[in-house]
Backbone as JSON Lines, residues from 0, in Angstrom:
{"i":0,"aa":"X","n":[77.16,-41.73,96.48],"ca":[76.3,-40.56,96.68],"c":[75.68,-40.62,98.09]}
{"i":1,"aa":"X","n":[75.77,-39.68,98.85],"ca":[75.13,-39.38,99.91],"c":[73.78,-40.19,99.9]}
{"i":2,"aa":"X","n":[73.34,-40.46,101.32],"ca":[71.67,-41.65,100.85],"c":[70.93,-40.43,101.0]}
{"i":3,"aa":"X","n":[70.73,-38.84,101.77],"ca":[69.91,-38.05,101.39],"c":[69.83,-37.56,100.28]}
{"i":4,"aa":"X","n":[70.99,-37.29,99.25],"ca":[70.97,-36.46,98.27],"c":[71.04,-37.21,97.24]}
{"i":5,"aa":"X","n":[69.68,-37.7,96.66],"ca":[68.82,-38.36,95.38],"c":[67.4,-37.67,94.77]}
{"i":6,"aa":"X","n":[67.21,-38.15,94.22],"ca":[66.29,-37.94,93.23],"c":[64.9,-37.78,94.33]}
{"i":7,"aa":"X","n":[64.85,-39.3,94.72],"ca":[63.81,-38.94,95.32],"c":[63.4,-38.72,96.54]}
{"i":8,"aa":"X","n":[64.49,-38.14,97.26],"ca":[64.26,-37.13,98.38],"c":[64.13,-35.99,97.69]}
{"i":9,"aa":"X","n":[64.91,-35.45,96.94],"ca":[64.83,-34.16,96.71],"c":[63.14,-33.94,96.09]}
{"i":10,"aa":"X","n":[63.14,-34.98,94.79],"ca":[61.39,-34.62,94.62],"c":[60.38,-34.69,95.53]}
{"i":11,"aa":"X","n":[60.68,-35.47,96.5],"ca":[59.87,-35.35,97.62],"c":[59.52,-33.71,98.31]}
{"i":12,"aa":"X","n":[61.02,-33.98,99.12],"ca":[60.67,-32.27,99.36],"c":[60.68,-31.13,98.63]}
{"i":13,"aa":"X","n":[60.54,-31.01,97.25],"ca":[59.85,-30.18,96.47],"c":[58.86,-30.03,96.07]}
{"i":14,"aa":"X","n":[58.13,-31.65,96.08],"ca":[56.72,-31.33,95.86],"c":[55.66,-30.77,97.08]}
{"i":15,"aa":"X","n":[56.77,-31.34,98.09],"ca":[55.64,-30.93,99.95],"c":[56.04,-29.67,99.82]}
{"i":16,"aa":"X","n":[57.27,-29.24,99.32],"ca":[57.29,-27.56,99.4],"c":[56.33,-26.93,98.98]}
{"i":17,"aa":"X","n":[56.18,-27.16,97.64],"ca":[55.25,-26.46,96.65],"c":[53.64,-26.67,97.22]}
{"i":18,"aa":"X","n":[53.36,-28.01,97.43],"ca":[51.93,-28.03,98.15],"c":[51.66,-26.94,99.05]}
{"i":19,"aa":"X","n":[53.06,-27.17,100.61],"ca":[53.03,-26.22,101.46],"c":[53.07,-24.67,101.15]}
{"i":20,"aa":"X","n":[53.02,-24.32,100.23],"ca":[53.55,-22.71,99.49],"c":[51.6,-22.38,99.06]}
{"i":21,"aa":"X","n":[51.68,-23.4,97.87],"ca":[49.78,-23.37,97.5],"c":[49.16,-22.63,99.09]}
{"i":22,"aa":"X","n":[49.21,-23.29,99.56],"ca":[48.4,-23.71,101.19],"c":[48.81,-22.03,101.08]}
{"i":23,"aa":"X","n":[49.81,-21.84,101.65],"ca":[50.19,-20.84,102.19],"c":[49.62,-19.29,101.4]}
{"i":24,"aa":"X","n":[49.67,-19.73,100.29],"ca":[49.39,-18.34,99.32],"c":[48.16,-18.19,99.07]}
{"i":25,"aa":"X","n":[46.93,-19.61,99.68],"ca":[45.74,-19.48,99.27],"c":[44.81,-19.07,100.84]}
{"i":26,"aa":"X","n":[45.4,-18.91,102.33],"ca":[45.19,-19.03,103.44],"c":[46.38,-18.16,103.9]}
{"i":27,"aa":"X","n":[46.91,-17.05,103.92],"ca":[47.64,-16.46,104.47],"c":[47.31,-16.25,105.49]}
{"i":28,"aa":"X","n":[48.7,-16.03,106.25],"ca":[48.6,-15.42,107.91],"c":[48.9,-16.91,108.35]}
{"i":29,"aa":"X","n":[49.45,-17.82,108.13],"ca":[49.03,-18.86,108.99],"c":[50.36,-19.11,109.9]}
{"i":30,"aa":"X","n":[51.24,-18.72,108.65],"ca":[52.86,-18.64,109.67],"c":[53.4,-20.18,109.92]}
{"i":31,"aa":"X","n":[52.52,-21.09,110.01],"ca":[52.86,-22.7,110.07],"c":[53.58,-22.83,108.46]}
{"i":32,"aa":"X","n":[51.92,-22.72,107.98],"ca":[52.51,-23.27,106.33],"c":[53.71,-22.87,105.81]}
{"i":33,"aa":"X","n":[53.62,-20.71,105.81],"ca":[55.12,-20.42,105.44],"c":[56.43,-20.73,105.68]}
{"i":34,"aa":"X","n":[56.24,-21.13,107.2],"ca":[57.52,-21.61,107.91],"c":[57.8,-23.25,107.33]}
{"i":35,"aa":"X","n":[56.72,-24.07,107.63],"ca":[57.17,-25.46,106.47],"c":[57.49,-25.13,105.16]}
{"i":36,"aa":"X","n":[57.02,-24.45,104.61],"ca":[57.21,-24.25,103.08],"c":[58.44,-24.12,102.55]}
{"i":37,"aa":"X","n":[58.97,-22.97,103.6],"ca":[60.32,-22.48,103.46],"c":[61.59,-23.36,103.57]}
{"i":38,"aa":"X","n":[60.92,-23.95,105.01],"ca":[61.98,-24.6,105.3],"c":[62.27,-26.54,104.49]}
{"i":39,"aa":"X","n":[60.97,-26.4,103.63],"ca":[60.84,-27.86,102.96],"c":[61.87,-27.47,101.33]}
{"i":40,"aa":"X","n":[61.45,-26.07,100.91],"ca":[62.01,-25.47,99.6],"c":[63.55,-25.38,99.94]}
{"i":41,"aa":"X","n":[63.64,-25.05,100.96],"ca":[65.18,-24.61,101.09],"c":[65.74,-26.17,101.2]}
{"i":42,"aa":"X","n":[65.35,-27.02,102.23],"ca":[66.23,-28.79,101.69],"c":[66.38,-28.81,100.32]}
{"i":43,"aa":"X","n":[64.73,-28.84,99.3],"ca":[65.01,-28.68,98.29],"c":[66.03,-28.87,97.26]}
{"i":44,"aa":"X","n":[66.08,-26.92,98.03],"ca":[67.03,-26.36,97.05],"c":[68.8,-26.8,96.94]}
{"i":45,"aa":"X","n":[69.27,-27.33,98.59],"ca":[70.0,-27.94,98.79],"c":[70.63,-29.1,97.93]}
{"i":46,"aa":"X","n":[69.39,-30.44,98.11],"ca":[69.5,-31.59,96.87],"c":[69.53,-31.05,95.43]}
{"i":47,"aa":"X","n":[68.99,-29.91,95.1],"ca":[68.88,-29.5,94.13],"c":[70.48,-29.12,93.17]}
{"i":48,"aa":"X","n":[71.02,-28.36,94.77],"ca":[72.44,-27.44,94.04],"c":[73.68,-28.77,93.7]}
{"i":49,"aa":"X","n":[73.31,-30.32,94.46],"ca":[73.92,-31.24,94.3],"c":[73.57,-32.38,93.44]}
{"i":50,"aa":"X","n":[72.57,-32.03,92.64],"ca":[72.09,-32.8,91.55],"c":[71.89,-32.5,90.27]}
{"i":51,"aa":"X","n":[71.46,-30.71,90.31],"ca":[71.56,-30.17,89.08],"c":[70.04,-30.71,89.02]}
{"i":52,"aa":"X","n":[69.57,-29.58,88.02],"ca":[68.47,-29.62,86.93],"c":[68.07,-29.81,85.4]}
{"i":53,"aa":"X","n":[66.89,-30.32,84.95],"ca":[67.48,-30.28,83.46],"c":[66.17,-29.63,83.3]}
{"i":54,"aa":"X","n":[66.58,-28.51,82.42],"ca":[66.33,-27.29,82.21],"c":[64.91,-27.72,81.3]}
{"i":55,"aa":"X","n":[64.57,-28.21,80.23],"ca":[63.63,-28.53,79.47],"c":[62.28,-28.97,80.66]}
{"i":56,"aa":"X","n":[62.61,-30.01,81.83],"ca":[61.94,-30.73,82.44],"c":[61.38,-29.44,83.42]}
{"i":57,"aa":"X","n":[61.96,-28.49,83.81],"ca":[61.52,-27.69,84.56],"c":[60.68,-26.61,83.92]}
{"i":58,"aa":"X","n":[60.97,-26.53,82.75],"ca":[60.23,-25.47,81.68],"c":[58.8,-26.68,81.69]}
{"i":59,"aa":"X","n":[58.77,-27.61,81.37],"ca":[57.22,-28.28,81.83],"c":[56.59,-28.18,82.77]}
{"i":60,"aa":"X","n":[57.24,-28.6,84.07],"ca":[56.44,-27.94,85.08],"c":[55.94,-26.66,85.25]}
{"i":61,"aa":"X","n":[57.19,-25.24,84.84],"ca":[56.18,-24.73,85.05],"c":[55.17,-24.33,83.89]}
{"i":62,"aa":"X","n":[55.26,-25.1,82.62],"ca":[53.84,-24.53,81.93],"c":[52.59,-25.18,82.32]}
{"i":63,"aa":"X","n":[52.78,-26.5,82.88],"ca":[52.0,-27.24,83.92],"c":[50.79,-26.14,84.62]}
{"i":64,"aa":"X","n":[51.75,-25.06,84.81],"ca":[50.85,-24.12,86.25],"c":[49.54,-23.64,85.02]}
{"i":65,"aa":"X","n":[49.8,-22.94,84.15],"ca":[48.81,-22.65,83.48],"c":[47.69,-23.36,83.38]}
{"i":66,"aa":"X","n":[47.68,-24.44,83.03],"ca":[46.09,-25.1,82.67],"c":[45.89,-25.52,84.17]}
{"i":67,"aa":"X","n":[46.8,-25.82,85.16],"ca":[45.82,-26.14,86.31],"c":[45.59,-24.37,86.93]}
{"i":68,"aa":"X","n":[46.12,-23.46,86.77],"ca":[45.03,-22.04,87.57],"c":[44.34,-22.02,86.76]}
{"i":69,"aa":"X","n":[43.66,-22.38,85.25],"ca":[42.52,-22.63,84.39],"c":[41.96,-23.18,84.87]}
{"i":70,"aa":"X","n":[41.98,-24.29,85.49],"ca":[41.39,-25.38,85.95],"c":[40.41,-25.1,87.61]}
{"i":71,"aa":"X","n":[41.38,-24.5,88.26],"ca":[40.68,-23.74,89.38],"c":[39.94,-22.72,89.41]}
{"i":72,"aa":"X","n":[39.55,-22.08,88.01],"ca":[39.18,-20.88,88.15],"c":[37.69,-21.19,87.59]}
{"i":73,"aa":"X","n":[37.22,-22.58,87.18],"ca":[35.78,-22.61,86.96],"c":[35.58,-24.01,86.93]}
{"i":74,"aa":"X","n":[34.05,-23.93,86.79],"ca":[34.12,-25.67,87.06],"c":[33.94,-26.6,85.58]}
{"i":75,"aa":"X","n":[34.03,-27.66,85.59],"ca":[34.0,-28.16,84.32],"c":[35.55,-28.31,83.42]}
{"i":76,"aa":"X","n":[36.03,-28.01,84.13],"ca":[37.66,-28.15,83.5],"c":[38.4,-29.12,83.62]}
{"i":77,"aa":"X","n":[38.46,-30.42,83.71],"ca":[38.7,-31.12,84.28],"c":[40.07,-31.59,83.26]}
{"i":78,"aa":"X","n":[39.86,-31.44,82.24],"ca":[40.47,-31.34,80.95],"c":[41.78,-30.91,81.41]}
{"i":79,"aa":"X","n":[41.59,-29.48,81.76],"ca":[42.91,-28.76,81.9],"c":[44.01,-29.56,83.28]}
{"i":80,"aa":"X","n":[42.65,-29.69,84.24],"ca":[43.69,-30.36,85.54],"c":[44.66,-31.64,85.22]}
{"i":81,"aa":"X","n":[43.72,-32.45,83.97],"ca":[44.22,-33.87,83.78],"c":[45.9,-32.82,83.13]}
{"i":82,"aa":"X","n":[45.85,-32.28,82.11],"ca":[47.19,-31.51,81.21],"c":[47.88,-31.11,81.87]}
{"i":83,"aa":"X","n":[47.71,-30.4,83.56],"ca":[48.77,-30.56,83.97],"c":[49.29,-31.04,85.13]}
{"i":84,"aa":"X","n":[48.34,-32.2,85.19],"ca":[49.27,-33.56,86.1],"c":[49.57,-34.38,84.73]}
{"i":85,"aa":"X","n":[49.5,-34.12,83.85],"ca":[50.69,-34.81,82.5],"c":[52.13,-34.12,82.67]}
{"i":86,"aa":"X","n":[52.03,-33.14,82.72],"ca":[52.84,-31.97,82.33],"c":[53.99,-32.22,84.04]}
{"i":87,"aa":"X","n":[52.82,-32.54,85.28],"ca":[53.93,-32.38,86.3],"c":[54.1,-34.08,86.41]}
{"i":88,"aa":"X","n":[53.87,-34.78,85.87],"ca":[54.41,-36.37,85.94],"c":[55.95,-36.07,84.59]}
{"i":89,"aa":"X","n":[55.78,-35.69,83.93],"ca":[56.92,-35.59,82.86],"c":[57.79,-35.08,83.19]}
{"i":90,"aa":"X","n":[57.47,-33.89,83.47],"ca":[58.54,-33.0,84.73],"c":[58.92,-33.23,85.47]}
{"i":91,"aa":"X","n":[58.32,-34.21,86.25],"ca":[59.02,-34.64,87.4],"c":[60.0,-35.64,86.79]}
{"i":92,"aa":"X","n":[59.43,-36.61,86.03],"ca":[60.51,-37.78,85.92],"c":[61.93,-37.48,85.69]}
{"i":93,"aa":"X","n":[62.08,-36.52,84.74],"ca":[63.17,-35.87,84.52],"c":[63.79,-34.53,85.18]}
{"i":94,"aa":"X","n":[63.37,-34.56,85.81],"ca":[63.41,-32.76,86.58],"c":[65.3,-33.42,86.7]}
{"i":95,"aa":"X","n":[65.38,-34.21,87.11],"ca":[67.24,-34.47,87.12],"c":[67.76,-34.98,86.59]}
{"i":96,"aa":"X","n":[68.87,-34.67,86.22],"ca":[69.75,-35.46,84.99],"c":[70.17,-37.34,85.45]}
{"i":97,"aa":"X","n":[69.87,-37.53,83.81],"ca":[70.44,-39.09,84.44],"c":[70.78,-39.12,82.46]}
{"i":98,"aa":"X","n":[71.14,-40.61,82.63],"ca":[71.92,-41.19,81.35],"c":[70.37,-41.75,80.56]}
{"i":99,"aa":"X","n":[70.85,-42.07,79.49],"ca":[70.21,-42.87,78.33],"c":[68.92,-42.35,78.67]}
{"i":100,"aa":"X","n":[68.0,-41.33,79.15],"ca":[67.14,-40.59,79.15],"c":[65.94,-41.93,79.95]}
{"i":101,"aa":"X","n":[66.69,-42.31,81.03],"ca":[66.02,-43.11,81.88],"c":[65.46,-41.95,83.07]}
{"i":102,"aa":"X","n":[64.54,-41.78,83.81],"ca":[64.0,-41.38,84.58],"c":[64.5,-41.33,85.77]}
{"i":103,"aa":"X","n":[64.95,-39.99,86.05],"ca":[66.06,-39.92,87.49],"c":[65.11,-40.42,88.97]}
{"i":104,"aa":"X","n":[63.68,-39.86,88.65],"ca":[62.82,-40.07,90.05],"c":[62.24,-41.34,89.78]}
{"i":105,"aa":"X","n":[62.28,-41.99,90.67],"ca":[61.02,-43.64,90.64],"c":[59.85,-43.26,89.62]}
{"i":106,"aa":"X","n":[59.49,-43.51,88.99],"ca":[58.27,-43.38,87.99],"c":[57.31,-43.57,89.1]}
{"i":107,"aa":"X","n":[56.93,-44.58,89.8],"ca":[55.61,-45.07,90.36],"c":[55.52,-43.81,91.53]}
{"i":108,"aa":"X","n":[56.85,-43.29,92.19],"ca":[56.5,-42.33,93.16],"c":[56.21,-41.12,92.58]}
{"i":109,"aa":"X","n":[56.55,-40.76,91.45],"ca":[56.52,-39.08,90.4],"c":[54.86,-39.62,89.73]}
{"i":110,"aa":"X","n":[54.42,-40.71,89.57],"ca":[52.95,-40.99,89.1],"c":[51.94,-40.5,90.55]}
{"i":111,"aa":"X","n":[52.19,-40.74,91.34],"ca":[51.07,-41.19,92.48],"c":[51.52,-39.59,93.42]}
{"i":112,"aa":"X","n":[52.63,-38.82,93.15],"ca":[52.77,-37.81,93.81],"c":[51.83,-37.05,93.46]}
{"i":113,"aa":"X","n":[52.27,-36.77,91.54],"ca":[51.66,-35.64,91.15],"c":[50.21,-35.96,90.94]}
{"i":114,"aa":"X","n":[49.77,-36.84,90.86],"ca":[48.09,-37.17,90.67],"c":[47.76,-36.84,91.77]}
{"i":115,"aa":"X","n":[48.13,-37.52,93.04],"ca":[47.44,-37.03,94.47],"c":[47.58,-35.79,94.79]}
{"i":116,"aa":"X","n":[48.83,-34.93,94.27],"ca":[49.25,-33.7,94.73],"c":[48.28,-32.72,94.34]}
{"i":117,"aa":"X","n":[48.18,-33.21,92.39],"ca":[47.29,-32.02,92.15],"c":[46.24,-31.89,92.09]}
{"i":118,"aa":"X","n":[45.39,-32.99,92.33],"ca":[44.03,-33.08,92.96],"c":[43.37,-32.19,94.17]}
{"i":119,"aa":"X","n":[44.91,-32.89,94.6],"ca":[44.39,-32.57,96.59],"c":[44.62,-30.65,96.45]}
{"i":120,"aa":"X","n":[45.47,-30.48,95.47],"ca":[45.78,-29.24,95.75],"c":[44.39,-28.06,94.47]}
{"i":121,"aa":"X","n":[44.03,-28.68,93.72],"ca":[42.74,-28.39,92.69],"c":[41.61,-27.81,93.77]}
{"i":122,"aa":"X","n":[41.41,-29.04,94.31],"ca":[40.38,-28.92,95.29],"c":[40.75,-28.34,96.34]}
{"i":123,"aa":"X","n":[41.49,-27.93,97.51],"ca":[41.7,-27.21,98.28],"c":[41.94,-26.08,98.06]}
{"i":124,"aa":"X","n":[42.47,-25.65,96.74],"ca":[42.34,-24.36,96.36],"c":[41.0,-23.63,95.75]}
{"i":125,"aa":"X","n":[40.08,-24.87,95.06],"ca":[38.79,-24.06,94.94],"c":[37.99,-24.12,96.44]}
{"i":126,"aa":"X","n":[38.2,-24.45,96.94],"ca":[37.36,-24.48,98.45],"c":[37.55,-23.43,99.34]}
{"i":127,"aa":"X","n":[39.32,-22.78,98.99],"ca":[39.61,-21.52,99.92],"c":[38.92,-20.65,98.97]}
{"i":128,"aa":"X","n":[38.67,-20.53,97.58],"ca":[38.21,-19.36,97.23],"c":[36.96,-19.75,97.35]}
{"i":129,"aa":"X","n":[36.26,-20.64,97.27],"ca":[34.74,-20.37,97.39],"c":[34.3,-19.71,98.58]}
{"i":130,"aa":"X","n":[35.0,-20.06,99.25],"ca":[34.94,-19.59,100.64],"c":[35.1,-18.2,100.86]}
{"i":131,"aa":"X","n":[36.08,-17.74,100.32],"ca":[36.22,-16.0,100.15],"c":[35.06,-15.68,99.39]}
{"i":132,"aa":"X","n":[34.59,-16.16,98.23],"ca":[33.41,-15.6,97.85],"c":[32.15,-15.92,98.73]}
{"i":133,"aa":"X","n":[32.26,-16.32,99.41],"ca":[30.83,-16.52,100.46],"c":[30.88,-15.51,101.56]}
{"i":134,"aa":"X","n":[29.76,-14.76,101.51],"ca":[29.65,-13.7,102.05],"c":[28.95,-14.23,103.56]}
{"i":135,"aa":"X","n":[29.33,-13.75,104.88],"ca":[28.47,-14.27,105.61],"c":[26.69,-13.68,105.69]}
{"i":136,"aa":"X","n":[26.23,-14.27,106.14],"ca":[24.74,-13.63,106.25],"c":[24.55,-12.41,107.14]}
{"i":137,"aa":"X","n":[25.47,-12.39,108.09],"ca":[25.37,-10.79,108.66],"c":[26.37,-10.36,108.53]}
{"i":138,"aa":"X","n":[26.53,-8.85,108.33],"ca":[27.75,-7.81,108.37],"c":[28.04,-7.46,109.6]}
{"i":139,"aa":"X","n":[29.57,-8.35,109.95],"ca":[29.99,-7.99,110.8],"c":[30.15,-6.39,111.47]}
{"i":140,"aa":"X","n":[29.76,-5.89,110.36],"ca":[29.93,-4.38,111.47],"c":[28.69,-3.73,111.59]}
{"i":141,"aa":"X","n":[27.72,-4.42,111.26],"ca":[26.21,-4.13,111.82],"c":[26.33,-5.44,113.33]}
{"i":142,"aa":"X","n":[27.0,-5.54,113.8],"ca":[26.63,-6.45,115.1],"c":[27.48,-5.95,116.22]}
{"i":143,"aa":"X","n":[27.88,-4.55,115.94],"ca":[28.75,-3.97,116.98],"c":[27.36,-3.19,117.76]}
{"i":144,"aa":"X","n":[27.29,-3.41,119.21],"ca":[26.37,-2.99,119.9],"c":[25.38,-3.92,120.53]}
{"i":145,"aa":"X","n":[25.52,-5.01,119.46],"ca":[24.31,-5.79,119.59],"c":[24.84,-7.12,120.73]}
{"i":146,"aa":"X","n":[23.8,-7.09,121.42],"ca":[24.15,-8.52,122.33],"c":[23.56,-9.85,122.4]}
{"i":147,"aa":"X","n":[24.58,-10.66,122.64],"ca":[24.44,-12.45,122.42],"c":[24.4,-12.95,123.68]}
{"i":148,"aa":"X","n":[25.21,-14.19,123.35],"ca":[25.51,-15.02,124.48],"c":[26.23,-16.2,123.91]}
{"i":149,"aa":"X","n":[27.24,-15.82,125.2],"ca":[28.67,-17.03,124.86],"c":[28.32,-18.25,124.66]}
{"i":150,"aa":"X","n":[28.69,-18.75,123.95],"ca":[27.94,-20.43,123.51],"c":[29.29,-21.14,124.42]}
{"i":151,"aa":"X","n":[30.63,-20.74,124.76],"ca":[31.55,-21.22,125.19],"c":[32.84,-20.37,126.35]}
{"i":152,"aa":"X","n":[33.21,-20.46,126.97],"ca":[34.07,-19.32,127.63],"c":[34.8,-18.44,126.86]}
{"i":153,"aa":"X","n":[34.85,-17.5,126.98],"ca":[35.48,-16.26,126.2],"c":[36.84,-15.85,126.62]}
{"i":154,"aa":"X","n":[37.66,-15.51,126.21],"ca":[39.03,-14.91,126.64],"c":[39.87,-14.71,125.09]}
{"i":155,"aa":"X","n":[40.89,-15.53,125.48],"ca":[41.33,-15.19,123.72],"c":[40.91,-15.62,122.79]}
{"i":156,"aa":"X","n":[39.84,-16.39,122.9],"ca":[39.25,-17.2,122.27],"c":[37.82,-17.37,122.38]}
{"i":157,"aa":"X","n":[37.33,-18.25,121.87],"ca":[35.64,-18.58,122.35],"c":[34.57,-18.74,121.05]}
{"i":158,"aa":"X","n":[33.46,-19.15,121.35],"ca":[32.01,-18.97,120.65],"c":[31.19,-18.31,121.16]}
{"i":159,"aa":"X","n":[30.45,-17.19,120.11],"ca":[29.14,-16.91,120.62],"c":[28.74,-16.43,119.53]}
{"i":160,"aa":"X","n":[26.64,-16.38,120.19],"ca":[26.03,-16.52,118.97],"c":[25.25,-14.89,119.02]}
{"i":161,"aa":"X","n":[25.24,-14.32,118.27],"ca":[24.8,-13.11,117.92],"c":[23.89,-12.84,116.73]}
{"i":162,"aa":"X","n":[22.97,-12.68,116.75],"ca":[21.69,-12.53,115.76],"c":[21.65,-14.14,115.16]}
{"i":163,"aa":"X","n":[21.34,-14.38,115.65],"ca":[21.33,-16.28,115.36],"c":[22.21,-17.03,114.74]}
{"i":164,"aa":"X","n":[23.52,-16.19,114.81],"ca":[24.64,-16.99,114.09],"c":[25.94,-16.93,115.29]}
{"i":165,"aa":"X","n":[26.58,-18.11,115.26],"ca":[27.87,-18.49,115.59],"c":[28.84,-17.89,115.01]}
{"i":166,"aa":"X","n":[30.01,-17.06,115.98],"ca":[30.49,-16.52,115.58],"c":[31.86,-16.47,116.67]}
{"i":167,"aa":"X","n":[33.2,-16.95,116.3],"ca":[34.28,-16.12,116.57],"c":[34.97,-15.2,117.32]}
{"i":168,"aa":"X","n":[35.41,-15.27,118.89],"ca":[35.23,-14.52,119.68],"c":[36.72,-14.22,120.71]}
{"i":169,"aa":"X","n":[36.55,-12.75,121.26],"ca":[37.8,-12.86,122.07],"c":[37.23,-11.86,122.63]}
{"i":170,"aa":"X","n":[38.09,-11.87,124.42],"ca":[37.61,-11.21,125.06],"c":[39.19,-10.22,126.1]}
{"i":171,"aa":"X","n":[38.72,-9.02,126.36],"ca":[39.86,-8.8,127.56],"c":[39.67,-9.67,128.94]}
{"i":172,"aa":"X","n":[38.48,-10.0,129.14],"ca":[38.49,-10.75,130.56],"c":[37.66,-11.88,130.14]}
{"i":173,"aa":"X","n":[37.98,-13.02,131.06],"ca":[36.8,-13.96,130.88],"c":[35.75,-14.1,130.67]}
{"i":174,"aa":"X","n":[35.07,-14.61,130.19],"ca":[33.13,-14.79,130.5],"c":[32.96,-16.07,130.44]}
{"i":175,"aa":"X","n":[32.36,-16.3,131.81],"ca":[31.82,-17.63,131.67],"c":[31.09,-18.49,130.12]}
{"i":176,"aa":"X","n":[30.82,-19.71,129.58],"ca":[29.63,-19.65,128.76],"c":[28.39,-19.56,129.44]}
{"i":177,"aa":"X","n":[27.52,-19.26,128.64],"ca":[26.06,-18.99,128.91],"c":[25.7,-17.65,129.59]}
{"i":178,"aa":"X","n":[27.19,-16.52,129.27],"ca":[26.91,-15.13,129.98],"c":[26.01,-14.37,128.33]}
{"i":179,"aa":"X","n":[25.7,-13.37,128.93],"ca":[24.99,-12.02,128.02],"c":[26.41,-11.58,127.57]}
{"i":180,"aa":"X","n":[26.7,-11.54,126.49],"ca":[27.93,-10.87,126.16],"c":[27.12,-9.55,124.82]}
{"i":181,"aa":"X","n":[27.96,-8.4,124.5],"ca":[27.77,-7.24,124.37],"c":[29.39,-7.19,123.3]}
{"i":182,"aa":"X","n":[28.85,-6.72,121.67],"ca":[29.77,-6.63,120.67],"c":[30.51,-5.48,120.81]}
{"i":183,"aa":"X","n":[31.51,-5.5,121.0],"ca":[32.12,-3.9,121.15],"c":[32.93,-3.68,119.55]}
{"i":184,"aa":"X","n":[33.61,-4.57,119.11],"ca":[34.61,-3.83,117.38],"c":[34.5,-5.79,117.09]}
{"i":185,"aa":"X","n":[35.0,-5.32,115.78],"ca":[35.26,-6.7,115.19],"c":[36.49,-6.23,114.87]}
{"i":186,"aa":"X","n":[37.76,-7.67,114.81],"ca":[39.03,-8.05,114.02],"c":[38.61,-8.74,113.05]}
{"i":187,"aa":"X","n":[38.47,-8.82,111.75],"ca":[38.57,-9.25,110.54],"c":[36.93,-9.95,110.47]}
{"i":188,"aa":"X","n":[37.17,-11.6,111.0],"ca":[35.46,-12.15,111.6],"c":[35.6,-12.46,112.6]}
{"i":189,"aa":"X","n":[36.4,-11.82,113.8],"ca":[36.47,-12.05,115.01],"c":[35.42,-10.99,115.82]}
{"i":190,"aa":"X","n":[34.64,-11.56,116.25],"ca":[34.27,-10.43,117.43],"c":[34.76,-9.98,118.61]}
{"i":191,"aa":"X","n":[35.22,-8.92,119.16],"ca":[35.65,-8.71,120.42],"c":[34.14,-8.14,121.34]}
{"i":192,"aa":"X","n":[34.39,-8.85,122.03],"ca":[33.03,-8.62,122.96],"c":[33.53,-8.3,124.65]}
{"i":193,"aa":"X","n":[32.34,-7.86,125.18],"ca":[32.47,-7.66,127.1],"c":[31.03,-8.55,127.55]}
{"i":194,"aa":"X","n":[31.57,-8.78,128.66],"ca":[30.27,-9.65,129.39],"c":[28.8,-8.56,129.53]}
{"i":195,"aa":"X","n":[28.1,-8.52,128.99],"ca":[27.01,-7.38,129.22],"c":[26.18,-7.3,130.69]}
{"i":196,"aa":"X","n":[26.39,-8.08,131.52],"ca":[25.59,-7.9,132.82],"c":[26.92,-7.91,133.94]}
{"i":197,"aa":"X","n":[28.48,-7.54,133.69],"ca":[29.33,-7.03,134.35],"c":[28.77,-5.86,135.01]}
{"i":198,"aa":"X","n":[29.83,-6.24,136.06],"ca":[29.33,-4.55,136.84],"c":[30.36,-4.16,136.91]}
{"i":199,"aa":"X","n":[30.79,-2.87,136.44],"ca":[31.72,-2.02,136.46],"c":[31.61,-1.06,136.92]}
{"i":200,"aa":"X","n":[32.86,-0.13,137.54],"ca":[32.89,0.65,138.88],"c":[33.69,1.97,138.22]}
């Protein structure tokens, strides 16, 4: 057998797929993650079309998904997260065919994947949504007009602070830091700003 095309390469890059996909579906726009994701699922799928699946083991994983989006969706569940890192350790072991119903993936690497995986991925997924539910303290579109000052140089990028908060910044022309800058529109929580003591002709 080929030394790439085993068990546990392939579970490897299916589980970084799937992490990378989470990431991706919980933080869109990022274009990194999707592009790893894709391109980790598609090896994958590769080891996959040369190893075959066993169909029962994959029906666990995915009922797996159920109690852990239970699990992310409030706190105190801890219950559910443990059911399905059971659910993706079982699944994994067998996700490929082998004889006498011995375990196609390393046990110790399908133990320590899916425990770290779905932890890391529990918690990074309640953190992007808490985060969407956190409203900032000012409305970005009450700060159009209003003027700050660049905490950092401005251009496509930058800091500045506007009604006493740090905030997110891009500019058409430079500004030094420590200029008067002046809110003209916001992109999403980006501010686009102009230097306010420019002189223009």
């Amino acid at each position: 057998m080929n030394l790439f095309v085993n068990p546990d390469v392939a579970y490897l890059l299916l589980i970084s797929g799937f992490i990378l996909a989470f990431l991706a579906l919980a933080t869109p726009g990022t274009h990194f993650l999707e592009a790893g994701a894709l391109l980790l699922l598609f090896a994958a799928g590769y080891e996959i079309t040369q190893l075959g699946v066993t169909i029962w083991a994959l029906v666990v994983l995915v009922v797996g998904l159920v109690p852990f989006i239970y699990a992310i969706r409030g706190a105190r569940r801890g219950w559910a997260l443990a059911v399905s890192i059971v659910c993706l350790i079982v699944g994994s072991l067998y996700l490929f065919p082998s004889q006498n119903f011995i375990p196609a993936v390393n046990p110790v690497l399908a133990v320590v994947m899916s425990a770290a995986s779905g932890v890391f991925l529990w918690f990074a997924v309640r953190m992007v949504i808490q985060a969407h539910r956190t409203r900032p303290l000012q409305d970005p579109e009450h700060l159009v007009g209003l003027s700050g000052e660049a905490k950092t140089e401005v251009l496509a990028g930058g800091s500045v602070q506007v009604a006493s908060e740090l905030w997110s910044a891009r500019s058409e022309k430079p500004i030094p830091a420590g200029s008067r800058i002046r809110v003209l529109r916001r992109e999403g929580f980006t501010l686009v700003v102009e230097q306010a003591d420019q002189v223009t002709h």
